[in-house]
Backbone bond lengths (Angstrom), bond angles and torsions (degrees), N, CA, C in turn:
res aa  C-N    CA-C-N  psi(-1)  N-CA   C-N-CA  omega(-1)  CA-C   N-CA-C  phi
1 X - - - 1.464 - - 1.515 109.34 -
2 X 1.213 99.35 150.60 2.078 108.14 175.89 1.423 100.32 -89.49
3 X 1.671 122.61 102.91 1.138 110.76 155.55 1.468 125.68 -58.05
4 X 1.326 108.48 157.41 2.114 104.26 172.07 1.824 105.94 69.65
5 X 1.154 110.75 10.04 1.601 118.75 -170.62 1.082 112.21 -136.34
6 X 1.938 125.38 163.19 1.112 113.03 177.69 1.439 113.99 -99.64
7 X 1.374 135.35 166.58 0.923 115.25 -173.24 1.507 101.95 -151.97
8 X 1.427 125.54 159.40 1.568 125.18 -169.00 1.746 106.61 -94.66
9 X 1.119 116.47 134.80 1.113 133.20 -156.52 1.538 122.73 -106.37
10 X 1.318 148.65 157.74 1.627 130.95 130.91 1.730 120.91 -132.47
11 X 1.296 103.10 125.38 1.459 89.42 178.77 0.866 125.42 -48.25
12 X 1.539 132.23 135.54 1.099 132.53 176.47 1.685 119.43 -102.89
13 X 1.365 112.77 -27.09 1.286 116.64 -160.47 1.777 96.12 -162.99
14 X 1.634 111.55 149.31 1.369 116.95 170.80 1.239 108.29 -116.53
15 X 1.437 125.91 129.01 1.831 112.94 174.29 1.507 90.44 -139.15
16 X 1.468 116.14 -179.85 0.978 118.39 161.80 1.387 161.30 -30.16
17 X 1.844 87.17 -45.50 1.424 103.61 172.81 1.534 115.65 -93.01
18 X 1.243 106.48 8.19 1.399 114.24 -173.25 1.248 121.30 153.91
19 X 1.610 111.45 -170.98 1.504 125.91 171.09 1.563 102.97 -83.00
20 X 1.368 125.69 153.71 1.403 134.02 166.99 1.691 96.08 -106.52
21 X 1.191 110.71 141.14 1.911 110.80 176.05 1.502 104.60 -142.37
22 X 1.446 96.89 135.74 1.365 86.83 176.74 1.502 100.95 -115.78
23 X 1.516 99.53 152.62 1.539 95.92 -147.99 1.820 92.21 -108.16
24 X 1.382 106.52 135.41 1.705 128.69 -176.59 1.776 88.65 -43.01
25 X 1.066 134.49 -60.43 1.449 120.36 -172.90 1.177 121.02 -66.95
26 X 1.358 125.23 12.74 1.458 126.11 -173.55 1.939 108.97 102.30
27 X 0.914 113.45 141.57 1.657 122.82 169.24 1.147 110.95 112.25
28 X 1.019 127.14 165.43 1.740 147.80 150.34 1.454 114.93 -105.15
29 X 1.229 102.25 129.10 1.460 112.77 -163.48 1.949 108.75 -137.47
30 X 1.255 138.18 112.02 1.382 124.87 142.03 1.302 154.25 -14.09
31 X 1.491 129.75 96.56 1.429 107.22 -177.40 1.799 90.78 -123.36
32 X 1.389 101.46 104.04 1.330 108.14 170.12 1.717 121.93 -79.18
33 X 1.370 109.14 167.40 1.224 111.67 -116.24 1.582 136.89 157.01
34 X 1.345 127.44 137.78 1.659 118.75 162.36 1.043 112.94 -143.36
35 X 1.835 125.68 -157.04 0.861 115.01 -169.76 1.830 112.21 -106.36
36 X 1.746 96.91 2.87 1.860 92.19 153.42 1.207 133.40 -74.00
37 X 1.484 112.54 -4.67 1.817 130.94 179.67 1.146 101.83 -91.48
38 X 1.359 103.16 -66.47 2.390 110.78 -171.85 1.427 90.07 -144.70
39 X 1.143 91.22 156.94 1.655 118.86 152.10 1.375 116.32 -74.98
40 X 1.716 146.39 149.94 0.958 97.95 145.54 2.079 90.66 -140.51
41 X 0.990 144.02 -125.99 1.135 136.16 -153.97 1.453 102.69 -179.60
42 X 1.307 111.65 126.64 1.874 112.92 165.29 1.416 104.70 -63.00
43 X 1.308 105.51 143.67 1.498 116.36 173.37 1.549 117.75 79.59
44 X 1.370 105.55 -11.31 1.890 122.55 154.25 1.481 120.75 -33.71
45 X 0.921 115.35 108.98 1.226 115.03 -177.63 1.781 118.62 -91.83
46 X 0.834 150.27 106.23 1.770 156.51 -158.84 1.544 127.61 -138.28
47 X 0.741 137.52 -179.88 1.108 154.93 160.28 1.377 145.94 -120.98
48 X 1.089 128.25 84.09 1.598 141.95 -156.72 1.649 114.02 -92.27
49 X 1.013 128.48 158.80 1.459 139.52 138.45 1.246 125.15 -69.23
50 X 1.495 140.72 117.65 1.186 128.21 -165.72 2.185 92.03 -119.07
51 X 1.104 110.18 129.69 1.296 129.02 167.55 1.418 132.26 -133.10
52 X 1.544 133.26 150.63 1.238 116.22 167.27 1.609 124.90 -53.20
53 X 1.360 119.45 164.99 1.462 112.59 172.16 1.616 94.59 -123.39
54 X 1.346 108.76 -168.90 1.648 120.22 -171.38 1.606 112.38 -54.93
55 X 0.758 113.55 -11.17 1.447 136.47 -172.20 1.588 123.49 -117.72
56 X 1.318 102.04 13.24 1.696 108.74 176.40 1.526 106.59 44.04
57 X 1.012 104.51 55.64 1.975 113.21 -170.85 1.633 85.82 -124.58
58 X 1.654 111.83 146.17 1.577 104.30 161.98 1.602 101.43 -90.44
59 X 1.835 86.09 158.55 1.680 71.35 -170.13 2.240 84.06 -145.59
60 X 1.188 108.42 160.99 1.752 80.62 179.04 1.316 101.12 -121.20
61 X 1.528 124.54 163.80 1.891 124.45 169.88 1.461 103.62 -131.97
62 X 1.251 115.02 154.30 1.425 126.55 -178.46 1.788 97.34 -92.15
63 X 1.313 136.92 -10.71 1.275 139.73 162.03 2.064 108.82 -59.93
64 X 1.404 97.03 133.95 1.260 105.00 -172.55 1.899 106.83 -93.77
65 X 1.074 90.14 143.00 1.727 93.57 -171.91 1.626 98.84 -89.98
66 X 1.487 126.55 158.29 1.489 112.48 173.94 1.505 115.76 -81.63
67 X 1.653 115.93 -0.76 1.447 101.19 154.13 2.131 92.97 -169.84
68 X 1.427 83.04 -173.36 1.935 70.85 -156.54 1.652 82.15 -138.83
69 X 1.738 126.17 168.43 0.948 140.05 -117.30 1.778 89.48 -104.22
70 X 1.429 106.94 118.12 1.606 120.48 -174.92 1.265 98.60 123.99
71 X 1.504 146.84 -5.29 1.280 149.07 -160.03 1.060 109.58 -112.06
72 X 1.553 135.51 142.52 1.607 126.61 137.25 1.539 129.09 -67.71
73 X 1.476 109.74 148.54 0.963 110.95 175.55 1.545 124.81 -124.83
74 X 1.647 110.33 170.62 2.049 85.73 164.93 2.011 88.86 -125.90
75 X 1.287 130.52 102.40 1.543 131.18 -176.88 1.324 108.53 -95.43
76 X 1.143 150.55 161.24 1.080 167.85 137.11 1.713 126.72 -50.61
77 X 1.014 126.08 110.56 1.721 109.37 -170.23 1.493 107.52 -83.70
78 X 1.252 116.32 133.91 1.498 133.36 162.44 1.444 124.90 -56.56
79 X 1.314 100.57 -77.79 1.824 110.04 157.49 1.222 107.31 -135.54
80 X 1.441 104.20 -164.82 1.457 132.26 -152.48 1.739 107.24 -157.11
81 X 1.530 115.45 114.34 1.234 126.08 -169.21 1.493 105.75 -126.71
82 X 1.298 108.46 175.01 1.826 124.88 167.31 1.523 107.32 -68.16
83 X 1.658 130.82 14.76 1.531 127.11 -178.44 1.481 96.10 -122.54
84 X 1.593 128.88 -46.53 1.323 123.26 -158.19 1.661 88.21 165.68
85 X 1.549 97.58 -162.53 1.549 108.01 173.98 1.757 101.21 -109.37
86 X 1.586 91.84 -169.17 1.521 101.95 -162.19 1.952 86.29 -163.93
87 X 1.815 99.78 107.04 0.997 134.49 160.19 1.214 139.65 -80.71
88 X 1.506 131.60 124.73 1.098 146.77 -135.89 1.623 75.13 -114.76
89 X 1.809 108.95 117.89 1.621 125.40 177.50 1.351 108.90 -141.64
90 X 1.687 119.57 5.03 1.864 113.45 143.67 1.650 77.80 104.83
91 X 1.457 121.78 27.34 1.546 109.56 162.63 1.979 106.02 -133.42
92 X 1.243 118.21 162.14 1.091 121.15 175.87 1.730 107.46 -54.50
93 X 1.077 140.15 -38.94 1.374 140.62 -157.08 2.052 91.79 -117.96
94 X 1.211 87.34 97.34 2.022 101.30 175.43 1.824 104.83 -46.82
95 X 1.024 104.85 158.24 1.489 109.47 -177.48 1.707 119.21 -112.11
96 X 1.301 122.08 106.53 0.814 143.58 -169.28 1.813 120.38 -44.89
97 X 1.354 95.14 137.83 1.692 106.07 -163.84 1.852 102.41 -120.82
98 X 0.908 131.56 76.21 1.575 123.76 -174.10 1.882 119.37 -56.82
99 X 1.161 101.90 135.12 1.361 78.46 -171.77 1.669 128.94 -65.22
100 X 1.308 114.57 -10.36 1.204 130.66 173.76 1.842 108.29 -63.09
101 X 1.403 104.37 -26.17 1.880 100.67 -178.86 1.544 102.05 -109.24
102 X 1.506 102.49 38.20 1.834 102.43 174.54 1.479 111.20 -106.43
103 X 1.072 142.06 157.26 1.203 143.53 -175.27 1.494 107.75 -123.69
104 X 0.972 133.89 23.71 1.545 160.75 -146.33 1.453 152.76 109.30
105 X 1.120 121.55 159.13 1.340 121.67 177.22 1.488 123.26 -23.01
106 X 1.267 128.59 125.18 1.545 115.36 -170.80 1.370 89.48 -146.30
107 X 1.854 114.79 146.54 1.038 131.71 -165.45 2.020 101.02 -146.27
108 X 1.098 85.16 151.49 1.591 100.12 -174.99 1.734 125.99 -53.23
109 X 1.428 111.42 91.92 1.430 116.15 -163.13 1.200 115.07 109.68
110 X 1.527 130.82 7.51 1.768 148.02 137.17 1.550 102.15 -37.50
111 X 1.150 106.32 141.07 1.630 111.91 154.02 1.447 106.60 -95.62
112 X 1.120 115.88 163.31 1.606 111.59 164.98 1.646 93.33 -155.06
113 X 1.277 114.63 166.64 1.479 121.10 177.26 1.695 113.46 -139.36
114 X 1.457 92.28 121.55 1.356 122.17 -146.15 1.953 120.01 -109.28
115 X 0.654 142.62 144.00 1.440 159.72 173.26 1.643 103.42 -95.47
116 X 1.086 120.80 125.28 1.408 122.30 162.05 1.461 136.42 -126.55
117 X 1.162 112.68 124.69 1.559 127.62 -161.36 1.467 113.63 -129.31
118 X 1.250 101.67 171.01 1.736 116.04 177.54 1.595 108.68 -104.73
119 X 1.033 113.75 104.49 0.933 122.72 -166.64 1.833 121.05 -58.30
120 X 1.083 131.47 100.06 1.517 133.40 -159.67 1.472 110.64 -32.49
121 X 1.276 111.81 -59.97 1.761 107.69 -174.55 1.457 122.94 -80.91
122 X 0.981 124.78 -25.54 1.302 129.66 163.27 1.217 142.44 -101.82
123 X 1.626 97.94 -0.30 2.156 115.18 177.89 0.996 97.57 56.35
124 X 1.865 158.18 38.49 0.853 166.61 -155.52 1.828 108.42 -130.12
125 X 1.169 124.29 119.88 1.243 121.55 -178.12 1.617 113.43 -88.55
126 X 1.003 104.34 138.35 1.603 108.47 -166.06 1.783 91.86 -153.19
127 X 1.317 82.21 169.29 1.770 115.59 171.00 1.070 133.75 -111.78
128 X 1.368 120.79 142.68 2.106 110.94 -177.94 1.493 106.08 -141.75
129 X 1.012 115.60 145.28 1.502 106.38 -167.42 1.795 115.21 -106.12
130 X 1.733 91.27 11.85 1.370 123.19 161.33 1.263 133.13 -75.67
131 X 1.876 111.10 68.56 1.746 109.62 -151.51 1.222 104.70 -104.63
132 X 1.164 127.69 -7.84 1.733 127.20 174.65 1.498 113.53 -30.70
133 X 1.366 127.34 -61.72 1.155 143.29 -156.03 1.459 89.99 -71.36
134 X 1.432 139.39 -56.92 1.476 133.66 -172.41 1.052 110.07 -90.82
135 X 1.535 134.56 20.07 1.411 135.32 155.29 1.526 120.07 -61.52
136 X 1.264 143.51 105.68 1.711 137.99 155.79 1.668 106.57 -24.87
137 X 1.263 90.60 133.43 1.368 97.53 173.19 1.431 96.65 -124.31
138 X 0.935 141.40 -25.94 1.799 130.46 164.85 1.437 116.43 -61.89
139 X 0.762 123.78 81.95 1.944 148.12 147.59 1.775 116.86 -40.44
140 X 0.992 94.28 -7.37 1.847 107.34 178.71 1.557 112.65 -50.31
141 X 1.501 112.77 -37.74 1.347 116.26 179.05 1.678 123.81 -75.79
142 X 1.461 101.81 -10.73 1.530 118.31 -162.40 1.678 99.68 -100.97
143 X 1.572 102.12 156.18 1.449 105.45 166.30 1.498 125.14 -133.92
144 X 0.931 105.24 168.56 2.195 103.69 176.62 1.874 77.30 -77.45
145 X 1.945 69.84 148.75 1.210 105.32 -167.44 1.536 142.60 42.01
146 X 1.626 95.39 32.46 1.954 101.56 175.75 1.563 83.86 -101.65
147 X 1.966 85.23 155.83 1.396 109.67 174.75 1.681 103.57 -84.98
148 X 1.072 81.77 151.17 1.673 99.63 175.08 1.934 118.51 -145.48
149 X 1.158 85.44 177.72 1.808 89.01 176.00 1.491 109.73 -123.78
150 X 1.514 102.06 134.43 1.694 122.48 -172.06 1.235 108.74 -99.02
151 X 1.375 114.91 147.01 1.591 109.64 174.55 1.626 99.10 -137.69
152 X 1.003 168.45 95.57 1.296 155.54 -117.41 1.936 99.74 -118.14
153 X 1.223 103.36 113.21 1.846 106.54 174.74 1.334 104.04 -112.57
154 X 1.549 122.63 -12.48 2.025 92.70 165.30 1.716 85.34 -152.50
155 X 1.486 83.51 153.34 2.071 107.58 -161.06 1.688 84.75 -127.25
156 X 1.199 91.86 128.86 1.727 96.51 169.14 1.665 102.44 -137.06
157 X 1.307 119.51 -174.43 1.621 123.83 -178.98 1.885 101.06 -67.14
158 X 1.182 102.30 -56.81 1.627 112.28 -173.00 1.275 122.59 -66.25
159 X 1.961 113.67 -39.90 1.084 109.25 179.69 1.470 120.70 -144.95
160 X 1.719 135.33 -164.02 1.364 113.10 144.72 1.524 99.71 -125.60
161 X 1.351 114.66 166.73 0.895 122.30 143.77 1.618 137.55 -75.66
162 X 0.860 136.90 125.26 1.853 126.38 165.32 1.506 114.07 -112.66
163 X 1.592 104.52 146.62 1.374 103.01 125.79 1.054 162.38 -46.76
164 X 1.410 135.96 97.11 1.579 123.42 -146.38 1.510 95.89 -107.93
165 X 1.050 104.30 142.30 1.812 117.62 -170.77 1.185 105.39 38.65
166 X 1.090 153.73 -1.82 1.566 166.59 -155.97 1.008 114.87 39.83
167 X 1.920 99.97 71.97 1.409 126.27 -161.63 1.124 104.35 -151.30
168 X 1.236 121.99 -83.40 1.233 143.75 170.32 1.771 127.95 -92.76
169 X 1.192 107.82 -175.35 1.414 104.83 -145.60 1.983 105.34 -130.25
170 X 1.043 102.72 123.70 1.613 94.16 -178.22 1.655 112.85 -129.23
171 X 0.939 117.71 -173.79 1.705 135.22 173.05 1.385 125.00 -124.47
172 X 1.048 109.20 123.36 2.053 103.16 179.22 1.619 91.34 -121.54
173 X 1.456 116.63 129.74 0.994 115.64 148.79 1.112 130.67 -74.40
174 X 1.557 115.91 152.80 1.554 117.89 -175.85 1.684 94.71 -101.41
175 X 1.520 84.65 140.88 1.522 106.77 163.17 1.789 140.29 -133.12
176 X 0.954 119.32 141.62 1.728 99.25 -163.51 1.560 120.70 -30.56
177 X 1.149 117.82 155.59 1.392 112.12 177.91 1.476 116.23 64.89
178 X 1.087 130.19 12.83 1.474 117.03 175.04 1.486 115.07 -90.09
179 X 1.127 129.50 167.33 1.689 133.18 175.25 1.682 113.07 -51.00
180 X 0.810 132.48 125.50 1.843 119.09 168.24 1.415 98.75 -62.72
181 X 1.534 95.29 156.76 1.473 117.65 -170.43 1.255 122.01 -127.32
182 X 1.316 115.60 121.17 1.847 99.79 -168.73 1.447 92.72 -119.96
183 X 1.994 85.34 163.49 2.120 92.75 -173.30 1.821 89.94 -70.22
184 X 1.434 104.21 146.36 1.504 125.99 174.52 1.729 110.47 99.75
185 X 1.119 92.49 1.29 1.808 102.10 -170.50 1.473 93.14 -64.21
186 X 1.324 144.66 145.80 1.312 139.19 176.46 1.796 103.76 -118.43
187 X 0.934 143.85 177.17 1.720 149.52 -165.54 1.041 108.56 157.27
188 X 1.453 113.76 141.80 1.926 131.22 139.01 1.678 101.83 -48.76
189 X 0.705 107.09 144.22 1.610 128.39 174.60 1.609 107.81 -154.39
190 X 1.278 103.71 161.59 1.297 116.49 -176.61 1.975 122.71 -117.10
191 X 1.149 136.87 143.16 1.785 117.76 178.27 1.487 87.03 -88.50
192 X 1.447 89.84 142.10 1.677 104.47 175.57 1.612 100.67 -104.90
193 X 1.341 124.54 -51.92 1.252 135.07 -177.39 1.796 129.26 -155.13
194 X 1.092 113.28 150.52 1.122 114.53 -171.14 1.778 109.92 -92.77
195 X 1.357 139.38 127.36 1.513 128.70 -171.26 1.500 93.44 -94.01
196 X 1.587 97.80 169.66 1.723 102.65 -178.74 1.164 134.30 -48.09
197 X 1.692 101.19 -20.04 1.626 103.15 -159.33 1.818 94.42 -115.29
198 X 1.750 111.03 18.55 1.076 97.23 162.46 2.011 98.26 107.92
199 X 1.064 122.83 -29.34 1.772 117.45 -174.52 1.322 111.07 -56.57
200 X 1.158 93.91 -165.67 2.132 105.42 -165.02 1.384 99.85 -119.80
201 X 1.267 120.48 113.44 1.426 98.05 -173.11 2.023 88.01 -114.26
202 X 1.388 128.91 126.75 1.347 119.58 -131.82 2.509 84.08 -140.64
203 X 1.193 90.05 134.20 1.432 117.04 173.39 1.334 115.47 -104.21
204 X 1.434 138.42 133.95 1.540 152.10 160.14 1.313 102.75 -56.84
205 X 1.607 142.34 -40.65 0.982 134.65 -173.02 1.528 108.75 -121.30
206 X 1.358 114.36 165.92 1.490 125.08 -162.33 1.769 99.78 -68.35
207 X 1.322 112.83 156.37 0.752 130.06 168.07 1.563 136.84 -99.84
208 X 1.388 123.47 145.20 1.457 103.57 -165.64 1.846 90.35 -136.27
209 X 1.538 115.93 -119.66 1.436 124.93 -172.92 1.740 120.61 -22.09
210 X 1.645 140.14 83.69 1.234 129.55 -162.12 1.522 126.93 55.42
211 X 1.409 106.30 24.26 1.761 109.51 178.81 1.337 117.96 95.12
212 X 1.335 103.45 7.96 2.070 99.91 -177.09 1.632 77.54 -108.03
213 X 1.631 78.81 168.52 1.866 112.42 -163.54 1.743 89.18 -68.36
214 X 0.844 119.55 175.93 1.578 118.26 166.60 1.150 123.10 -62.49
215 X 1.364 130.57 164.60 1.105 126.56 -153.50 1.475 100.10 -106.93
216 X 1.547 147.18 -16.99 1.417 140.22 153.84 1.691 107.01 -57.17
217 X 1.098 122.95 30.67 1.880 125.67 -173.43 1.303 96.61 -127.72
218 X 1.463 123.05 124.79 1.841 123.13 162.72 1.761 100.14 -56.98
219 X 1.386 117.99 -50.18 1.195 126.82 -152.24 1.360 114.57 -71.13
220 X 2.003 113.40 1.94 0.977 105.62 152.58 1.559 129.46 -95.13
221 X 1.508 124.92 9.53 1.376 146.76 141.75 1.266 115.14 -64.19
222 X 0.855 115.06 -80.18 1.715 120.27 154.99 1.258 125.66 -3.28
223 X 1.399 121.08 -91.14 1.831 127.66 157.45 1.439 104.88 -24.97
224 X 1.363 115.99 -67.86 1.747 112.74 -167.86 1.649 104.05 -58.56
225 X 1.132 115.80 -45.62 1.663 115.28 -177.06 1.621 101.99 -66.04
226 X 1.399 142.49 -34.53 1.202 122.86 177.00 1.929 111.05 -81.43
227 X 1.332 90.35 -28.72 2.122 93.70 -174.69 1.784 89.28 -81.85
228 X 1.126 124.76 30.74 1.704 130.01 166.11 1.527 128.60 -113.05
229 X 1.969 92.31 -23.91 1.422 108.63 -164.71 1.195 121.26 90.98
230 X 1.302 129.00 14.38 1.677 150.33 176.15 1.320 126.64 64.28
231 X 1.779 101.14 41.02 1.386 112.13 177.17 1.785 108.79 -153.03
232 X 1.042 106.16 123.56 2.003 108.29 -172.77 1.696 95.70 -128.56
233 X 1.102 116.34 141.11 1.238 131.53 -170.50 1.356 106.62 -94.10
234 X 1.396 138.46 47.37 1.411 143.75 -149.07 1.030 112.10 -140.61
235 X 1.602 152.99 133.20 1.022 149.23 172.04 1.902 121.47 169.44
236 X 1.087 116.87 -158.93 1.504 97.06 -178.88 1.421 146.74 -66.06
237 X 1.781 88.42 -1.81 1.999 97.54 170.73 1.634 87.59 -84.96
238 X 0.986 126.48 3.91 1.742 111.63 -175.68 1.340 112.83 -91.80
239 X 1.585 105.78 123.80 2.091 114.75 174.89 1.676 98.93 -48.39
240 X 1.551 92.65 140.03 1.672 92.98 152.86 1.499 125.87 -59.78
241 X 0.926 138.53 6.80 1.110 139.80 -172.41 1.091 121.69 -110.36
242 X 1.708 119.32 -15.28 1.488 133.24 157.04 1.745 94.04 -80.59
243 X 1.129 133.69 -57.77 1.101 129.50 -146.06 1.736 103.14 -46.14
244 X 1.726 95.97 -62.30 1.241 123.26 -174.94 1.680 110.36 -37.53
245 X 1.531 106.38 -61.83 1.348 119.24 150.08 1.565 129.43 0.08
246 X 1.369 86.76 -91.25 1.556 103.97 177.15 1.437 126.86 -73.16
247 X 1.315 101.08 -22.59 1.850 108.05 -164.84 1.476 104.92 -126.94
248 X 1.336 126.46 4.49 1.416 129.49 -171.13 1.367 121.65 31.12
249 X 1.371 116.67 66.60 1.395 120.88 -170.98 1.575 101.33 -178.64
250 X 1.298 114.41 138.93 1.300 119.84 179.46 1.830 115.38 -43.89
251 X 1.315 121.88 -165.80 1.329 143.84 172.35 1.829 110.83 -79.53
252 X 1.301 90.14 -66.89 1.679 107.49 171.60 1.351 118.07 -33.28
253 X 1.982 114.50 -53.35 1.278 114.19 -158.93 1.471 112.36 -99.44
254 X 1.678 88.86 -3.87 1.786 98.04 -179.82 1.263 113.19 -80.55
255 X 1.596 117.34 -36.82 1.818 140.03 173.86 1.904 89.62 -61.28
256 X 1.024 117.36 -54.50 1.744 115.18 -170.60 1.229 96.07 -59.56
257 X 1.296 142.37 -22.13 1.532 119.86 -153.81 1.563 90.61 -116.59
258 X 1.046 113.37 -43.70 1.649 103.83 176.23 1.580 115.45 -68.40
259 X 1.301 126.73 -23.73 1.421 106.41 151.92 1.179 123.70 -62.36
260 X 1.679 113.48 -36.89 1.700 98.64 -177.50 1.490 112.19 -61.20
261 X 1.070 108.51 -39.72 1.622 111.10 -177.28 1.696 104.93 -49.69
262 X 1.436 111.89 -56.62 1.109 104.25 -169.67 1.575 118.48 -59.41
263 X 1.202 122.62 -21.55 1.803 128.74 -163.95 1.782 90.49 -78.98
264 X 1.623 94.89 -49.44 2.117 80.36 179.88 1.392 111.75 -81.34
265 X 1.171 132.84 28.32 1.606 137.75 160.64 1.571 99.63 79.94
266 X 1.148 137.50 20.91 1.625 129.40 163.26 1.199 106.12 -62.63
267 X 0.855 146.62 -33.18 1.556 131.26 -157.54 1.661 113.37 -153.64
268 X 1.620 133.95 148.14 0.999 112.14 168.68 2.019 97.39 -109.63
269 X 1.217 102.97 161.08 1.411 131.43 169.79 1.574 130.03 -77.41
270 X 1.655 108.30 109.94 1.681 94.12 -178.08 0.971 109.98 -119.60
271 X 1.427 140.62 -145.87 1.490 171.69 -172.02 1.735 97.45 -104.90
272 X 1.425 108.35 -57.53 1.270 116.54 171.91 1.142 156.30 -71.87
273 X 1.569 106.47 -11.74 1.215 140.98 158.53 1.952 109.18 147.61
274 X 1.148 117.67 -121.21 1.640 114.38 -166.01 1.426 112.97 -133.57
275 X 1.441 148.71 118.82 2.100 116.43 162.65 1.462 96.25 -98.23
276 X 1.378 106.73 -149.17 1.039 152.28 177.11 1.362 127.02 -85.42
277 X 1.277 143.77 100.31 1.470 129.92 -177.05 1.353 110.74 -71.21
């Protein structure tokens, strides 16, 4: 049987305490139970969740978990004990957080975003909030400018990290004025560009000209001036034809936007091109 997974089933037997199922991958397994909950029928064929119960027993439920063991997640914590936490994953028995797979302090009604596995020595399904290692790093299937879904697991001053499809792994730079971002925050996001060695370099808003945000947006000046280090060598000795280039947007609207920037104090103006204030 696939612990932490679903698995295809057939009744085998009805007793009291439940259905008996024997499960298409091999085993006999429990889904307790009667017939004031479900009906169910010998020779029924279904599909269950099979998990440990309090008793390290497999046991199976027709209740769907919000994700099952090989998956990321973003869960909610229940409580907080002297072992780890205890995550709320849409089953009667919360799913276990050890404190050894925490990456910080966690308190009751935290999100955190989680990886879930069977734990080797004990066949025990648990959580770690240690997802690097089971992140995809082949991006081959992805393109500039597809939408995707963000889940954010580390917030720093400069940037965040997300979950991308809750697969892969991207970067949003932060820029003045944007929304704060907390880990568990979920969003549409957009790929802006792919870096040499293959990362996600990832936009809040759609993308248009070579993967930058559109070009009526400061914040697509912005992003490029912070993913630069807060200095671009660009400005009015520059041909339209670099501009366009680099910034997907004419001469005209690039001079309009870097003054606006400059009047609300984002940026100062040189000879040499523009930074960051």
């Amino acid at each position: 049987m696939e612990i932490g997974k679903f698995n295809r089933a057939r009744v085998e037997s009805v007793t009291p305490q439940g259905y008996y199922l024997e499960l298409e991958t091999g085993g006999r397994v429990l889904l307790p139970g009667n017939k004031h909950q479900f009906e169910l029928e010998e020779g029924e064929i279904l599909d269950v969740f099979v998990y440990m119960d309090s008793e390290d027993r497999p046991i199976a439920t027709l209740d769907k978990p919000y994700a099952q063991a090989g998956e990321f997640a973003v869960l909610t914590v229940k409580e907080v004990n002297r072992i780890g936490a205890f995550l709320d994953w849409g089953l009667n028995k919360d799913l276990f957080l050890p404190y050894k797979q925490q990456l910080g302090d966690l308190q009751r009604g935290d999100k955190c975003v989680v990886y879930i596995l069977v734990d080797e020595k004990s066949g025990r399904l648990v959580a770690t909030e240690k997802i690097k290692s089971f992140l995809d790093l082949d991006t081959s299937e992805l393109h500039i400018g597809q939408r995707v879904q963000l889940a954010a697991y580390e917030v720093t001053q400069d940037y965040v990290d997300f979950l991308v499809d809750y697969r892969y792994t991207g970067r949003l730079m932060l820029t003045r004025g944007m929304q704060r971002i907390y880990i568990g925050d979920t969003m549409p996001g957009f790929i802006q560009r792919f870096t040499s060695d293959g990362k996600i370099t990832l936009n809040l808003t759609p993308v248009g000209y070579k993967g930058l945000m559109k070009s009526d947006s400061p914040d697509a000046i912005m992003q490029k001036l912070a993913e630069a280090g807060g200095f671009l060598p660009y400005g009015d000795h520059t041909d339209p034809d670099t501009i366009r280039e680099e910034f997907g947007m004419s001469k005209k609207t690039f001079k309009k936007i870097l003054g606006t920037l400059f009047r609300e104090g984002k940026i100062d103006l040189g000879d040499d091109g523009f930074r960051a204030v």
